[in-house]
ZAZA-953102 format. One record per residue: residue number from 1; x, y, z of N, C-alpha, C in turn. Coordinates in steps of 0.05 Angstrom, whole numbers. Layout:
<zakes>
<NUM; <X; Y; Z>; <X; Y; Z>; <X; Y; Z>>;
...
</zakes>
This chain:
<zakes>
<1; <-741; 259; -373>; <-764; 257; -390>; <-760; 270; -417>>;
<2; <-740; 283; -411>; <-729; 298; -443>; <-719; 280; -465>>;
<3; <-721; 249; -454>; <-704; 230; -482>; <-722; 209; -480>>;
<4; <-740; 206; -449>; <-752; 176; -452>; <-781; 184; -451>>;
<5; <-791; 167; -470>; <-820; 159; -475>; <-832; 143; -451>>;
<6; <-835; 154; -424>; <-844; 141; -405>; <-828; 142; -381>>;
<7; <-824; 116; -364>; <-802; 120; -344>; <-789; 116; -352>>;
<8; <-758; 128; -327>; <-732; 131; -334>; <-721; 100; -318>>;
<9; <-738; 93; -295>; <-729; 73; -287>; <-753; 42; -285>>;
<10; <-746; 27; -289>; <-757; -10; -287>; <-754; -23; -279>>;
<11; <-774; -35; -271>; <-763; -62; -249>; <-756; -91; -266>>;
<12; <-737; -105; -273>; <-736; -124; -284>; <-751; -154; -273>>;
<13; <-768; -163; -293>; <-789; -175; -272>; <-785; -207; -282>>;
<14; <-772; -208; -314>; <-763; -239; -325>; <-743; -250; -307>>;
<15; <-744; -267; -302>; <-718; -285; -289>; <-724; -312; -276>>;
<16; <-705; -321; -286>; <-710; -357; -278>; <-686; -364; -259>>;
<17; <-690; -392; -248>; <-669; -402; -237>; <-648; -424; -244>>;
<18; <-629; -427; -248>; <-614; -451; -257>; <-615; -482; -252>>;
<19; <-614; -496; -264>; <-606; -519; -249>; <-584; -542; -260>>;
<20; <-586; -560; -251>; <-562; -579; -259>; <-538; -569; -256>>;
<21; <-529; -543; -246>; <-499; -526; -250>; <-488; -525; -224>>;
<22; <-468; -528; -220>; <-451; -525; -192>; <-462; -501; -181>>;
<23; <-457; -480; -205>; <-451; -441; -197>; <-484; -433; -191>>;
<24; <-501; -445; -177>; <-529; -427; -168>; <-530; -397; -182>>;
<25; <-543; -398; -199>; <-553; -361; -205>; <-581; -363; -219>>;
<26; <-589; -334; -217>; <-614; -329; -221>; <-606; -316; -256>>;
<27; <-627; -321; -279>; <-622; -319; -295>; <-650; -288; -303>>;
<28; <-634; -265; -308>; <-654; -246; -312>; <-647; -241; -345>>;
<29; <-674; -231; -356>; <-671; -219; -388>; <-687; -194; -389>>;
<30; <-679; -184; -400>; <-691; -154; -413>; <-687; -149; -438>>;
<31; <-711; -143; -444>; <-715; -143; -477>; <-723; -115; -481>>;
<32; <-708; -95; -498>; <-702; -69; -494>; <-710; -57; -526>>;
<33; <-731; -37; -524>; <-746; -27; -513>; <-763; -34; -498>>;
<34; <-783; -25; -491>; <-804; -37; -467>; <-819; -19; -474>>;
<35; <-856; -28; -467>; <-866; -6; -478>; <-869; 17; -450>>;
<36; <-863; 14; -428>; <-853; 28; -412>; <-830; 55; -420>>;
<37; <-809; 44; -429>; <-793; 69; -430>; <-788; 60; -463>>;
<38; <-786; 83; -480>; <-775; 74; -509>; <-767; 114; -514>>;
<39; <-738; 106; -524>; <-724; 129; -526>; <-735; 148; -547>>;
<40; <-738; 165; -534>; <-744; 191; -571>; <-729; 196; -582>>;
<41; <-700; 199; -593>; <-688; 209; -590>; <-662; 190; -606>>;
<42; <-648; 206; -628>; <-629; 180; -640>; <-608; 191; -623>>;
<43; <-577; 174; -621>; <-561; 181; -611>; <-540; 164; -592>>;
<44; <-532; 161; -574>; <-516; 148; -557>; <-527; 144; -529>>;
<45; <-529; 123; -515>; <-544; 113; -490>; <-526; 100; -471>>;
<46; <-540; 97; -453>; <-525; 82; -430>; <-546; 66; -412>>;
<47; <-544; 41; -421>; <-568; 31; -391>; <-557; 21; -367>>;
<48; <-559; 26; -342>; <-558; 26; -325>; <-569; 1; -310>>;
<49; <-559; -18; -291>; <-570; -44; -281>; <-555; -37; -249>>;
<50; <-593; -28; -242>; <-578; -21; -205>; <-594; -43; -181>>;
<51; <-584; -55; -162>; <-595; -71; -147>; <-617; -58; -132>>;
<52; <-642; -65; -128>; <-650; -46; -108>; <-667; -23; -122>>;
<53; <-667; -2; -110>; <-668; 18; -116>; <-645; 46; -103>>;
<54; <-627; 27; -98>; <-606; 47; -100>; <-583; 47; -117>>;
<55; <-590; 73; -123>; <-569; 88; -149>; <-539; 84; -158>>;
<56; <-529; 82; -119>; <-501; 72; -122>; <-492; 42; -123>>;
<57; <-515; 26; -122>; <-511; -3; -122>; <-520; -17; -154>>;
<58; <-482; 1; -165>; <-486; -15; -190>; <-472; -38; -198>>;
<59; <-503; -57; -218>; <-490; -85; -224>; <-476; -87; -257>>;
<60; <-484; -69; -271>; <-466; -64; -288>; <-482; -37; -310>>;
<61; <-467; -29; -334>; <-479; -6; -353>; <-471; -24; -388>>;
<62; <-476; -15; -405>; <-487; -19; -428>; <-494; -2; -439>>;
<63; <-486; 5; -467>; <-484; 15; -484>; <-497; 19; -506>>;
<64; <-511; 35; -517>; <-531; 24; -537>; <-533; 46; -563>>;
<65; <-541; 52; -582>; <-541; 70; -600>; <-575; 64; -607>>;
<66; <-580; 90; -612>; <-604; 89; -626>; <-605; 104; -651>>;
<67; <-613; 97; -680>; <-604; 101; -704>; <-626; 116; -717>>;
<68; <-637; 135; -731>; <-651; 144; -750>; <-638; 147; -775>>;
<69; <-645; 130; -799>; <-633; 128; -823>; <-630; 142; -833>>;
<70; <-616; 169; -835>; <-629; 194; -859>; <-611; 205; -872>>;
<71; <-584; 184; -869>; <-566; 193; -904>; <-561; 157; -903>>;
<72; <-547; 158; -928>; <-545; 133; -934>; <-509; 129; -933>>;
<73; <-492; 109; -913>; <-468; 103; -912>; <-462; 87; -932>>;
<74; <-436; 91; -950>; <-432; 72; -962>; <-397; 68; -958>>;
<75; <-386; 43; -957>; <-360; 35; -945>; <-350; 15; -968>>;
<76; <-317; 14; -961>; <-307; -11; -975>; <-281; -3; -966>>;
<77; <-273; -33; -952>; <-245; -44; -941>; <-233; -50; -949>>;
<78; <-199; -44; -955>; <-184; -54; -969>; <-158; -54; -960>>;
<79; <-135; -60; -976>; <-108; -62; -954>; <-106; -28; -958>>;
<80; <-80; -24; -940>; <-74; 1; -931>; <-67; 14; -965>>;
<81; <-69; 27; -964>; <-46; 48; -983>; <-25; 53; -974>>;
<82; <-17; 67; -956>; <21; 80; -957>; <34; 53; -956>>;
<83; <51; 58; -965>; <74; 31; -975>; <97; 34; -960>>;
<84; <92; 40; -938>; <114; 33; -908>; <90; 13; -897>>;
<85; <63; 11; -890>; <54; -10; -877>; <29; -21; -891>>;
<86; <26; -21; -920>; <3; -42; -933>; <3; -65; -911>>;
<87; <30; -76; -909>; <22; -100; -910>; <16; -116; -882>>;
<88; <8; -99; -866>; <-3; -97; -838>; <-30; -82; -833>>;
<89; <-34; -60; -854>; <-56; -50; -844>; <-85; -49; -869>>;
<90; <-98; -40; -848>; <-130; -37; -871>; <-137; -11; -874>>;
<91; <-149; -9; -905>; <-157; 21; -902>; <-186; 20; -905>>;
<92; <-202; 38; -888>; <-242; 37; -883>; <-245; 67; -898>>;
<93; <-249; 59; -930>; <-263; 84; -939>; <-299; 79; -943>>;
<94; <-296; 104; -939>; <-333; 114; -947>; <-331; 140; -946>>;
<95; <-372; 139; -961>; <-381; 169; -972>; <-404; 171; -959>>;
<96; <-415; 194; -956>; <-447; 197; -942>; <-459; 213; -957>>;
<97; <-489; 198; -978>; <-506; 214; -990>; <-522; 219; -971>>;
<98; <-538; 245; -980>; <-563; 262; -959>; <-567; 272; -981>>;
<99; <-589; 255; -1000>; <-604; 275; -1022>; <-617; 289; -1012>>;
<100; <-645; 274; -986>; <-661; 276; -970>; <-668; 286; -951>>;
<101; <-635; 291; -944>; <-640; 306; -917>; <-620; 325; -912>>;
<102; <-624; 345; -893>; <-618; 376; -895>; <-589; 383; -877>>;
<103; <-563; 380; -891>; <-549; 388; -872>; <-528; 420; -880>>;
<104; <-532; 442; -864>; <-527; 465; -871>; <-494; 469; -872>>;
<105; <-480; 459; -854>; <-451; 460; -852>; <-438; 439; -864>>;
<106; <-442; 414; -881>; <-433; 386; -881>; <-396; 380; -866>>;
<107; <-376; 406; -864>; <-355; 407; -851>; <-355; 412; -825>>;
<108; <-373; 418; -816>; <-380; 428; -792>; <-396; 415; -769>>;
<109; <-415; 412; -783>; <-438; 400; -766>; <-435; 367; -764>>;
<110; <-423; 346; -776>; <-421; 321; -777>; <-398; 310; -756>>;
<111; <-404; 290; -747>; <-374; 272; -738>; <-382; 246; -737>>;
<112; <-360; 238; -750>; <-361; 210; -750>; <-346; 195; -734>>;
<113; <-353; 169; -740>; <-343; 147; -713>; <-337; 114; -741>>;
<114; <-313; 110; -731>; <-307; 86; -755>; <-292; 59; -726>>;
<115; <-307; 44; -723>; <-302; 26; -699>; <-283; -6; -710>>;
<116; <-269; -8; -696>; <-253; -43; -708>; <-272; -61; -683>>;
<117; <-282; -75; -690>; <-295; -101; -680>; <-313; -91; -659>>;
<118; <-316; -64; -656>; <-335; -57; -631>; <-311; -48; -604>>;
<119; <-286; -45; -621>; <-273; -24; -586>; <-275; 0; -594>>;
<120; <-277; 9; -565>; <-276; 44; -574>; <-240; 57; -568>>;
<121; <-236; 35; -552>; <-199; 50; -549>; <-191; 61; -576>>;
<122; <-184; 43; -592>; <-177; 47; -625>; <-188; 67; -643>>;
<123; <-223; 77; -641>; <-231; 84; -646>; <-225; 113; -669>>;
<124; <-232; 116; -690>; <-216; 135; -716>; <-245; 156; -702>>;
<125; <-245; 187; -702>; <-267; 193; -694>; <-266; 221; -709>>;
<126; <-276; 237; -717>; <-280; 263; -729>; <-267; 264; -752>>;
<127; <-263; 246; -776>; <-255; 250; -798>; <-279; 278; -809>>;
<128; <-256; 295; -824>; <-269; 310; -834>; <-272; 302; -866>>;
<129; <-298; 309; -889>; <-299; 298; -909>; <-282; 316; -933>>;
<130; <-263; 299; -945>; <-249; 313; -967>; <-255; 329; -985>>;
<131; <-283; 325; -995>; <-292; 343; -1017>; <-328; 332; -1019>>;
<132; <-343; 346; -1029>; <-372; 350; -1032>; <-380; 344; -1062>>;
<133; <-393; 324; -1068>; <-405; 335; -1088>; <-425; 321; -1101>>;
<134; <-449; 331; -1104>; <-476; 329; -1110>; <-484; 313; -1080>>;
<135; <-481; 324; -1062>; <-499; 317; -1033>; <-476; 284; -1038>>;
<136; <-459; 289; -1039>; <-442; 270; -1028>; <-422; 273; -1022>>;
<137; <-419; 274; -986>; <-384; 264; -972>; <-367; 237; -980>>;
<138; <-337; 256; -988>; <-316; 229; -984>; <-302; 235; -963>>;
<139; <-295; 211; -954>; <-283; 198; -937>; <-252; 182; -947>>;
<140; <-248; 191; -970>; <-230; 167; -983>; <-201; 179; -975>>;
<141; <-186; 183; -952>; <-163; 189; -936>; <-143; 158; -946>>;
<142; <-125; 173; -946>; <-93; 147; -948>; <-86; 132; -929>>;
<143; <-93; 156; -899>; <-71; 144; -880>; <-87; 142; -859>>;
<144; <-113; 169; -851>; <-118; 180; -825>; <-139; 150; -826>>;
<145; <-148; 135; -846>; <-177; 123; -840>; <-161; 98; -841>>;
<146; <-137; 93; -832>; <-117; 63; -829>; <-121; 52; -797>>;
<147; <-134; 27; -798>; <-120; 9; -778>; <-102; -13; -784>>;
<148; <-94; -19; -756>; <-77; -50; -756>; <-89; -75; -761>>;
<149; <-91; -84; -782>; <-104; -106; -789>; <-109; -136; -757>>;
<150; <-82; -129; -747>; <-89; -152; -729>; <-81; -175; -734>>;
<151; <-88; -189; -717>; <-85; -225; -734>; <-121; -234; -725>>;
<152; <-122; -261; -723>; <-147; -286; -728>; <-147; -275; -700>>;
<153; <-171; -278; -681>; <-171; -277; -657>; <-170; -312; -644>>;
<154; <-148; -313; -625>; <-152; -337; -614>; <-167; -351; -600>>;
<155; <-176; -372; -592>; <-205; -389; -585>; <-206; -413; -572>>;
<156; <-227; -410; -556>; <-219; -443; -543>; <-258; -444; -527>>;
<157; <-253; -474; -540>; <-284; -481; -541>; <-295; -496; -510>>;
<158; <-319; -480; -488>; <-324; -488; -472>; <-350; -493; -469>>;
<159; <-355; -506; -495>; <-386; -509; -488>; <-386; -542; -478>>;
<160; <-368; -551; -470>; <-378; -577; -448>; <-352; -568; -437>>;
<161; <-362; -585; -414>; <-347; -589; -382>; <-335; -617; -378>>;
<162; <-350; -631; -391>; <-350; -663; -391>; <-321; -681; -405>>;
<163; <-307; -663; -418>; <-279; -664; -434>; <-268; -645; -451>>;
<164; <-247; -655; -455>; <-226; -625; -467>; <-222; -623; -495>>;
<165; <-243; -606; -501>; <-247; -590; -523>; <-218; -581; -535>>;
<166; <-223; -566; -567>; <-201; -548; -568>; <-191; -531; -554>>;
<167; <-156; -530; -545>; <-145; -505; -534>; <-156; -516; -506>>;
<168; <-171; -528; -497>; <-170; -537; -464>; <-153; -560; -461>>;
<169; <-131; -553; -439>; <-113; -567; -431>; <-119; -590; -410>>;
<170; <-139; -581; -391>; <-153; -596; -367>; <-177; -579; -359>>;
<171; <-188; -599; -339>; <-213; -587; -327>; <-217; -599; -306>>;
<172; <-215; -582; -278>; <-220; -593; -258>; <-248; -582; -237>>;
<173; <-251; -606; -223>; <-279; -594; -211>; <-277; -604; -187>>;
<174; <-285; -587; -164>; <-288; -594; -139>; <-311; -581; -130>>;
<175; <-315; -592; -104>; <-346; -584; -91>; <-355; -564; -94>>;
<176; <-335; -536; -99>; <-345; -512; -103>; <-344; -498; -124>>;
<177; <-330; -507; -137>; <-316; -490; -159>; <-304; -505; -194>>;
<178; <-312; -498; -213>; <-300; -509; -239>; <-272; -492; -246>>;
<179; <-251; -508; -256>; <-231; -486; -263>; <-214; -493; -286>>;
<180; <-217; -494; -306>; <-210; -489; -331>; <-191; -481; -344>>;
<181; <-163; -496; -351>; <-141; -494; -361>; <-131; -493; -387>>;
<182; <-123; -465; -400>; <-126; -464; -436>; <-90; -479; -436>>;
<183; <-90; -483; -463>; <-56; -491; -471>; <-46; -458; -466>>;
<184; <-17; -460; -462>; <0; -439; -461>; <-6; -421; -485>>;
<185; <-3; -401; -488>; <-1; -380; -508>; <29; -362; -508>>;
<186; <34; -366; -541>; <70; -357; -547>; <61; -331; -560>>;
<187; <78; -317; -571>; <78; -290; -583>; <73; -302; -608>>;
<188; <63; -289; -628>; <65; -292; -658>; <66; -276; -676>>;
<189; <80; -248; -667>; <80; -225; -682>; <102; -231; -703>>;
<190; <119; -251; -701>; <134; -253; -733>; <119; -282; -742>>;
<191; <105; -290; -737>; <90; -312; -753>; <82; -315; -785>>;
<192; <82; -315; -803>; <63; -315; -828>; <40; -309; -822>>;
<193; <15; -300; -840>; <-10; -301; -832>; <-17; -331; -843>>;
<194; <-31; -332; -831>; <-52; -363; -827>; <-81; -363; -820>>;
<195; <-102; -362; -844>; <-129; -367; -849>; <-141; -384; -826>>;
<196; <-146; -376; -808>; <-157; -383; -779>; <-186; -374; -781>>;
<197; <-214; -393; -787>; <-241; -385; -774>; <-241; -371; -746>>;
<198; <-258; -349; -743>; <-253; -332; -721>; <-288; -318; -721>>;
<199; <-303; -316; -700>; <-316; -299; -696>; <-312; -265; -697>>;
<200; <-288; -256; -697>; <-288; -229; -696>; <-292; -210; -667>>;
<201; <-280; -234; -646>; <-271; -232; -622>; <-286; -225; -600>>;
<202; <-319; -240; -614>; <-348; -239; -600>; <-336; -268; -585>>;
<203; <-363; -274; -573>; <-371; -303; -564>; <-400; -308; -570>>;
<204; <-401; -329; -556>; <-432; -340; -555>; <-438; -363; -533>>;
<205; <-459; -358; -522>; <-461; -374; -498>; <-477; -393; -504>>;
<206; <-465; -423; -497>; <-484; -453; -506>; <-466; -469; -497>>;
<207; <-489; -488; -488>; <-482; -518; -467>; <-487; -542; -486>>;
<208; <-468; -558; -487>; <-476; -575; -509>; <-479; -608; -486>>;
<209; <-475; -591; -454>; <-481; -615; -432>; <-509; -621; -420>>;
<210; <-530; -598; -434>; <-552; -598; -426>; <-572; -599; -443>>;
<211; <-602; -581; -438>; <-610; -568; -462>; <-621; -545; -459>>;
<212; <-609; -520; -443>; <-615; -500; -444>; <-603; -480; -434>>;
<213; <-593; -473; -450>; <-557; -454; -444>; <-565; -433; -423>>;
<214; <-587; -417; -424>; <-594; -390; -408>; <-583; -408; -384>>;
<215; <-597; -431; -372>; <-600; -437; -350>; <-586; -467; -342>>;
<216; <-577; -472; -354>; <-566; -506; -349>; <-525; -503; -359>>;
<217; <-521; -485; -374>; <-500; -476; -370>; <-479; -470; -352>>;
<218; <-457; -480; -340>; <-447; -470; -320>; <-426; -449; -322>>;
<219; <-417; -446; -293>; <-394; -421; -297>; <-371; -440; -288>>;
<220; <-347; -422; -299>; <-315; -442; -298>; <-294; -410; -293>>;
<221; <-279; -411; -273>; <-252; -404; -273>; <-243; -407; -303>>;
<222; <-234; -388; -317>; <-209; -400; -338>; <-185; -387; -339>>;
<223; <-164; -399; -337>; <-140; -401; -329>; <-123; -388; -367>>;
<224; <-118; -361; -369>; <-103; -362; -384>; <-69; -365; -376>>;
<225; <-50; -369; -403>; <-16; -371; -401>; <-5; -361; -417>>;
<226; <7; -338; -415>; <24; -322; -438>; <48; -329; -435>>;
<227; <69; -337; -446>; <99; -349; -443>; <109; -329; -450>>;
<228; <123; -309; -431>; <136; -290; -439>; <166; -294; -413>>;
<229; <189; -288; -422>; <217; -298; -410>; <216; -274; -384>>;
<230; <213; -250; -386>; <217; -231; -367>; <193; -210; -370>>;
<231; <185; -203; -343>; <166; -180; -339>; <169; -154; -349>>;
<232; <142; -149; -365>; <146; -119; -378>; <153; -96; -352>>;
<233; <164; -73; -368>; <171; -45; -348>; <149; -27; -361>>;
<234; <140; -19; -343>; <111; 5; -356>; <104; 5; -374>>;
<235; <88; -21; -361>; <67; -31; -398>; <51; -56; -381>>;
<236; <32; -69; -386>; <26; -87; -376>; <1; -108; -397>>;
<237; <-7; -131; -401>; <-20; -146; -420>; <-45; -149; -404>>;
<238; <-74; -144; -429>; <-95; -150; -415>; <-110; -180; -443>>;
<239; <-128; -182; -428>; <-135; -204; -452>; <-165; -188; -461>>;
<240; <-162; -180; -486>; <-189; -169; -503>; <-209; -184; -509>>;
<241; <-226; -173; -513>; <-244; -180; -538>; <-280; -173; -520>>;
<242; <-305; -183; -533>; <-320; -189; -526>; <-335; -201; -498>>;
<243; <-310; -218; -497>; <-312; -232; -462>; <-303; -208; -441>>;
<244; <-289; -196; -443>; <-282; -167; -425>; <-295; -150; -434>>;
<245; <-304; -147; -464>; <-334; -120; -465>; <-312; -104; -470>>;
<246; <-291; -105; -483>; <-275; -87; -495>; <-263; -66; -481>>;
<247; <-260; -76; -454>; <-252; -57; -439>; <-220; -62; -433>>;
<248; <-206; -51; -412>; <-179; -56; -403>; <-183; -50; -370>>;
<249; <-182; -67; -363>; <-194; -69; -338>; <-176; -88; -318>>;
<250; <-182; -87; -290>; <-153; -105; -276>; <-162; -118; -270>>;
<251; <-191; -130; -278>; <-204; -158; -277>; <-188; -175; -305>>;
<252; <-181; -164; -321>; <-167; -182; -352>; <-138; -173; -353>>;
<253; <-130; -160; -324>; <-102; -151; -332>; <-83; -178; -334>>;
<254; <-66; -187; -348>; <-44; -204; -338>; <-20; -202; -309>>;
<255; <-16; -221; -291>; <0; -215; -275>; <32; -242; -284>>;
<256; <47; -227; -273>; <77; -245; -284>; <79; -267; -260>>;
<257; <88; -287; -268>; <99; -308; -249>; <115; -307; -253>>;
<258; <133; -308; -230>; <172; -301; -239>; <176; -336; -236>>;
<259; <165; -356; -215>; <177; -374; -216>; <164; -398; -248>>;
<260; <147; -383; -258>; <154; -401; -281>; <156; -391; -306>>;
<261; <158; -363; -308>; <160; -341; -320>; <140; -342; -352>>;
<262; <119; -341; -343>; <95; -343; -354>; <72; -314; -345>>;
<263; <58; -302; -362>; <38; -284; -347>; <8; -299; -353>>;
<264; <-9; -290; -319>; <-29; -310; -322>; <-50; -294; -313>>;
<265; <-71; -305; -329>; <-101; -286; -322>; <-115; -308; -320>>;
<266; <-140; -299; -297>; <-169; -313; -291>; <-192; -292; -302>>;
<267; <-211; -302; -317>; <-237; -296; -321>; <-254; -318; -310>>;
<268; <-278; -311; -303>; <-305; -323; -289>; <-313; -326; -314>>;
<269; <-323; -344; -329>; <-340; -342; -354>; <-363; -375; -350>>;
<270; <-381; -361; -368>; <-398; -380; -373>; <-404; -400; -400>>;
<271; <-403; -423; -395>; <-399; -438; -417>; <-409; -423; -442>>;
<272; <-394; -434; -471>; <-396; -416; -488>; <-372; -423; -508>>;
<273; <-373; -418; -529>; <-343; -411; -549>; <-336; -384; -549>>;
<274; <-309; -380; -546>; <-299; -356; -543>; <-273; -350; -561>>;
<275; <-276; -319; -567>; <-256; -309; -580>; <-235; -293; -567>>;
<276; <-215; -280; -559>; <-197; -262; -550>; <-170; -259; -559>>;
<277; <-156; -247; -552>; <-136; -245; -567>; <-119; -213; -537>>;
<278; <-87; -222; -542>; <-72; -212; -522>; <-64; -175; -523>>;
<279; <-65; -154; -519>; <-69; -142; -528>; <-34; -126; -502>>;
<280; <-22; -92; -510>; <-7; -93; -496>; <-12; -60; -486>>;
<281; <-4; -48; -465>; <-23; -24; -455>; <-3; -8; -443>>;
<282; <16; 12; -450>; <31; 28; -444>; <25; 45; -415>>;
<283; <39; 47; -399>; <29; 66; -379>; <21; 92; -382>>;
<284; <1; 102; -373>; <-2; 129; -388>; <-24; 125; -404>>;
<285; <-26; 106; -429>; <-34; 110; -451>; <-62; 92; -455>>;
<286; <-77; 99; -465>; <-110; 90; -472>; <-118; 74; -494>>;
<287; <-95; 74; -505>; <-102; 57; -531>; <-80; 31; -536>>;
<288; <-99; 7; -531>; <-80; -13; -530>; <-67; -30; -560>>;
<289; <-39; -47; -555>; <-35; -45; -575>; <-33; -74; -585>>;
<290; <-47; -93; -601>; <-57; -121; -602>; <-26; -128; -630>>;
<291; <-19; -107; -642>; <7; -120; -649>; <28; -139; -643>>;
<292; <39; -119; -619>; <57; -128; -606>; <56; -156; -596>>;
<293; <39; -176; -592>; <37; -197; -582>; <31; -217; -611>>;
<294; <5; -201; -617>; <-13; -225; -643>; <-2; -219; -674>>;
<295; <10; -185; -675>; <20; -179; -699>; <-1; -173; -713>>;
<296; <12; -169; -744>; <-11; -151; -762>; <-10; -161; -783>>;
<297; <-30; -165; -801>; <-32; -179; -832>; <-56; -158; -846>>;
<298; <-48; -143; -867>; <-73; -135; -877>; <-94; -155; -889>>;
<299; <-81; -176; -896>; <-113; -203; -899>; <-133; -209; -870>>;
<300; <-123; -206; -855>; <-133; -210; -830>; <-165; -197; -828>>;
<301; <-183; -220; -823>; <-225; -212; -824>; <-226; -205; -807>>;
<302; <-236; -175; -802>; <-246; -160; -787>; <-272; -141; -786>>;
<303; <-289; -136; -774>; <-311; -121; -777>; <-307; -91; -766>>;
<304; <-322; -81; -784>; <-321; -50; -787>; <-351; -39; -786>>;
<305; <-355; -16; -762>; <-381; 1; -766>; <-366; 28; -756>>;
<306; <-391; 41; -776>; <-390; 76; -789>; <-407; 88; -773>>;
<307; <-408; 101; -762>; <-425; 121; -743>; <-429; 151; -752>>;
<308; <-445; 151; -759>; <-454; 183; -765>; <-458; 203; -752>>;
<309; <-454; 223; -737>; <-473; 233; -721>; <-474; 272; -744>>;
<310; <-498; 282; -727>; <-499; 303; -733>; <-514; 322; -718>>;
<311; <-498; 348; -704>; <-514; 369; -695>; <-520; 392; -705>>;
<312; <-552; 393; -711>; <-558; 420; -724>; <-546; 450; -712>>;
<313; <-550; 464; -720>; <-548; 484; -714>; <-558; 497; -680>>;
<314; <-558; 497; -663>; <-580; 496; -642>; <-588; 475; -628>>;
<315; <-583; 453; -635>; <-591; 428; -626>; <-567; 433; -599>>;
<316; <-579; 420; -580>; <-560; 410; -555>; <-558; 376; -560>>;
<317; <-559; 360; -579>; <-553; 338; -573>; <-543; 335; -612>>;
<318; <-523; 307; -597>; <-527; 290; -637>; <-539; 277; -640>>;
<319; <-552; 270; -669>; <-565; 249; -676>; <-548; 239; -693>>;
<320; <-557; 218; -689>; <-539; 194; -691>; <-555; 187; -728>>;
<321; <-555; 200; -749>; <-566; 195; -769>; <-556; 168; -793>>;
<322; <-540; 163; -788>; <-535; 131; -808>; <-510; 120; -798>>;
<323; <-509; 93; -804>; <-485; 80; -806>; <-486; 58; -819>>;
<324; <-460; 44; -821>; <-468; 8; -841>; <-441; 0; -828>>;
<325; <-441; -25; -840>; <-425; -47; -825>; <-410; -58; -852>>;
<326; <-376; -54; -849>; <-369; -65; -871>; <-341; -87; -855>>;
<327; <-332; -102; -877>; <-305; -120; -866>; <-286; -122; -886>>;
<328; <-272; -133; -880>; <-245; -153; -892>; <-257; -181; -904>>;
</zakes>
């Protein structure tokens, strides 16, 4: 009761049923806040989706930020600076005015959060600000505020079932099940860059076999193919983006086929256009590395958000006081 305006827990009461779709499911929505629970409180969240009313029967969590505007972010993207890797990477500078509002330590009390497309693996986090002046932080760093530009995220269009879209190779369906075959995928880390339209390695869910995606949409097996000659040694490929929720997980891990020497992943997905892209994950290590497979171009469009946070003096929590959204 110390953060929520009401209860902590809800019964989700929207939900419809499907039809026309092989995959039977019940379609629930929650539209967040509610005037039930609405957070006090700016900062970092977690919502929770439990079956039941038991605690340990969870169907998934979610992430959420809650913002109070009270300095103003300002950003701008450009290629790298150091001249061993301009030409692969991006540099995310910004400054933070607070004419308005009161911060006693500005080196101290702030941390920031500078995100590539919404992962947190990558994540640049506690830049400290270079210099002060007139109630304004820089941020304008050479090296520490550099990412890997990346490449285009790759895509393949499943909003019908009915024939093969871009990047779908086949589609098969039997009494139980849809299962969905993309073309092979090669390495392209010495490629040229190439101006590829890309969502920014979101998706979006829509049926273009029905007329109402929540619920007339179906679900499909999809069959990814990485052509790689021999199996990595302590390291292993997951497939990123939006459709995995940016995670690294052994639901998107790649597994090797020795007899056709290909690595292959299944996702459950629901019709939709999708973005992803191959990413590579050292043993040991938390931060994966989307070079090695897709390579790096500092032209390469990518989205960028700034996270502010700040704890007063005494405060047991941060607030989450500004951020903005900049790109390539």
């Amino acid at each position: 009761m110390q953060y929520i305006n009401g209860f902590t827990e809800n019964r989700i009461a929207d939900y419809r049923f499907s039809y026309g779709t092989l995959q039977r499911f019940t379609h629930y929505e929650l539209k967040f806040p509610i005037e039930e629970s609405r957070p006090l409180y700016s900062g970092n969240y977690l919502l929770k989706v439990i079956l039941g009313n038991n605690p340990d029967s969870l169907v998934l969590t979610k992430r959420f930020m809650v913002v109070e505007k009270s300095v103003e972010v300002v950003a701008r993207t450009h290629q790298g600076t150091s001249i061993e890797e301009r030409n692969a990477k991006q540099e995310v500078d910004f400054s933070i005015r607070y004419e308005s509002y009161q911060i006693q330590n500005p080196f101290g009390d702030l941390k920031t959060v500078v995100l590539q497309n919404g992962r947190w693996d990558n994540a640049i986090t506690n830049l400290k600000p270079l210099y002060l002046k007139d109630k304004e932080l820089d941020y304008d760093y050479d090296e520490e505020n550099n990412f890997w530009g990346g490449n285009e995220f790759r895509h393949f269009d499943l909003r019908s079932l009915r024939y093969e879209t871009e990047y779908i190779k086949s589609i098969n369906k039997s009494e139980d099940q849809i299962d969905v075959y993309l073309m092979s995928d090669g390495k392209r880390s010495f490629d040229r860059y190439s101006t590829q339209p890309d969502i920014d390695g979101k998706y979006e869910i829509r049926n273009y076999d029905g007329n109402e995606s929540d619920l007339a949409a179906d679900y499909a097996f999809v069959h990814f193919t990485l052509l790689y000659d021999e199996p990595l040694q302590r390291s292993s490929f997951y497939i990123l983006g939006e459709l995995t929720n940016w995670q690294l997980r052994k639901e998107n891990r790649l597994t090797y086929n020795y007899d056709t020497k290909v690595y292959e992943g299944i996702l459950y997905l629901k019709q939709g256009y999708y973005n992803y892209q191959y990413v590579l994950l050292e043993d040991g290590k938390t931060v994966a590395d989307e070079t090695y497979i897709e390579g790096s171009h500092w032209e390469t469009t990518n989205e960028y958000l700034i996270l502010v946070y700040h704890r007063p003096p005494g405060a047991r929590y941060d607030k989450l006081i500004g951020f903005t959204r900049t790109g390539m």
